[in-house]
C-alpha positions in Angstrom: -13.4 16.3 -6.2 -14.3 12.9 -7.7 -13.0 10.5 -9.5 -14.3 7.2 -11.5 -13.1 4.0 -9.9 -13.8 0.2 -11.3 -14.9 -1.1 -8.3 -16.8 2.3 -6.5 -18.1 4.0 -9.5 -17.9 7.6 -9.0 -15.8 8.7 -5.4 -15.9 12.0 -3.9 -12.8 12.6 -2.4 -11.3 15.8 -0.4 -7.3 16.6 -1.1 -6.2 15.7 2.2 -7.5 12.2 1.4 -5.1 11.9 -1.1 -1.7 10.1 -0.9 1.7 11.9 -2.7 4.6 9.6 -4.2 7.2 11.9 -5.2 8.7 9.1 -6.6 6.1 7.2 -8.1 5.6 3.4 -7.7 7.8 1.0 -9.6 7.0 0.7 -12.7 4.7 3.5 -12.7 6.8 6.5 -12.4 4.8 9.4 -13.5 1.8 8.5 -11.5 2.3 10.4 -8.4 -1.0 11.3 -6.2 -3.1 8.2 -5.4 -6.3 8.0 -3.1 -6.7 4.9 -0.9 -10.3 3.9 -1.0 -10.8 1.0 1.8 -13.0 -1.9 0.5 -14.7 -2.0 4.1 -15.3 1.0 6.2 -13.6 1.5 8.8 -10.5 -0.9 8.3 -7.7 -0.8 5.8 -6.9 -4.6 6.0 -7.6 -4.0 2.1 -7.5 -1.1 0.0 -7.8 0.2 -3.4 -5.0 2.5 -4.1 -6.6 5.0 -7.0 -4.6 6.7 -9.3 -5.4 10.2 -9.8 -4.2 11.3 -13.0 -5.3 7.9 -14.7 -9.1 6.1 -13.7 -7.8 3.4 -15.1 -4.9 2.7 -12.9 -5.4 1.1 -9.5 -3.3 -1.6 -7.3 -4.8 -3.7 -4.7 -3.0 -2.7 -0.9 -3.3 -5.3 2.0 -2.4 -4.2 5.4 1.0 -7.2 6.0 0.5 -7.2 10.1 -3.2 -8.7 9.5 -1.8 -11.6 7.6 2.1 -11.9 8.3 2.4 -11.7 12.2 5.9 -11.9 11.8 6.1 -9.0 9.1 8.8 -6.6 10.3 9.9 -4.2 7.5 13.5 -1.9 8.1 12.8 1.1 6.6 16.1 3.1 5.6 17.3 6.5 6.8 16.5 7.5 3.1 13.4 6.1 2.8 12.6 7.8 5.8 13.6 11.0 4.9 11.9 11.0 2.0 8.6 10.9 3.2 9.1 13.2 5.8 11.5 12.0 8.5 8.0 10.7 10.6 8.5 9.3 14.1 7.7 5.0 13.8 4.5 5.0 15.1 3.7 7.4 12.1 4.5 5.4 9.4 1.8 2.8 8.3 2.8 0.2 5.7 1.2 -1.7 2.8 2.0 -4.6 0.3 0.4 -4.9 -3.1 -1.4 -7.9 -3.5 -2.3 -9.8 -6.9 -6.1 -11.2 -5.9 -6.8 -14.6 -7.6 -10.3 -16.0 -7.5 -8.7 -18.5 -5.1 -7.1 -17.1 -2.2 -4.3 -19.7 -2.3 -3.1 -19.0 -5.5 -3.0 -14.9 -5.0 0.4 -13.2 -3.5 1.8 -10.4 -2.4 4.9 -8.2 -2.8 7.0 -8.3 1.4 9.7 -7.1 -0.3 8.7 -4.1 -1.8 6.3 -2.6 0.8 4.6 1.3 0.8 5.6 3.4 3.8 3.3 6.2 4.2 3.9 8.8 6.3 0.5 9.1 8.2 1.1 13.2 9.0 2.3 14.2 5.6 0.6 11.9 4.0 3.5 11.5 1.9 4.8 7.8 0.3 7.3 5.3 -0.6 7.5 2.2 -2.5 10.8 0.6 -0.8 12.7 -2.2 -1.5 13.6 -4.1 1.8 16.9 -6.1 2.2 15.8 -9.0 4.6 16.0 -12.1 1.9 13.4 -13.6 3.9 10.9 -11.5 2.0 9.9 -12.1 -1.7 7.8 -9.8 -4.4 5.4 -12.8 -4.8 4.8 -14.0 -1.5 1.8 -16.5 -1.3 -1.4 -14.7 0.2 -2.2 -18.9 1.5 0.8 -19.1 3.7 -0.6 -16.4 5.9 -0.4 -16.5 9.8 -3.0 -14.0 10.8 -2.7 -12.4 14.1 -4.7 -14.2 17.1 -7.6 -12.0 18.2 
């Protein structure tokens, strides 16, 4: 299958690449099968999240644990359930960022993370209830981890 992306161009893509919301995103209801498209092989500290149904339609993911050390989302027993009941080594989580052409000034949503289920494949947007995590976090106050 392929699909026209604004940064790629044209991406082949296999259906076990693709990612399922059942719920959508917020905001974005009715879009419900992405594909994540790393922007570096290999790694998905960043990711362009594809919609499916619309070319048009893509979000920026960033991979929290390689900026926030401290990240530590709580996902709920309906969250969980809904993508699949996966043990929590099987559930990989992302944060949509808004880029800025200066680092400092772009953020990201810790509040609202995606928790995919890395078996299924299946996803959540999910609202977290620590109040120490805000839906535009600045991307410049990061603490990366220490290699």
């Amino acid at each position: 299958m392929k699909i026209n992306n604004k940064y790629f161009g044209e991406i082949e893509y296999e259906a076990e690449e693709k990612l399922s919301f059942p719920d959508g995103l917020f905001g974005f209801e009715e879009h419900k099968e992405f594909l994540p498209i790393p922007f570096e092989e290999g790694t998905d500290t960043l990711i362009c999240l594809q919609s499916l149904a619309d070319q048009d339609l893509s979000f920026i993911l960033l991979n929290p644990f390689a900026f926030f050390v401290d990240y530590d989302p709580q996902i709920s027993k309906e969250d969980q359930t809904a993508i699949g009941s996966p043990k929590e080594e099987d559930i990989s989580y992302y944060v949509i960022g808004v880029i800025r052409d200066r680092v400092a000034d772009s953020t990201v949503n810790l509040k609202a993370p995606i928790a995919v289920n890395s078996k299924t494949r299946n996803a959540r947007q999910i609202i977290l209830e620590d109040p120490a995590y805000t839906f535009r976090h600045a991307l410049g106050e990061t603490k990366g981890r220490e290699e």
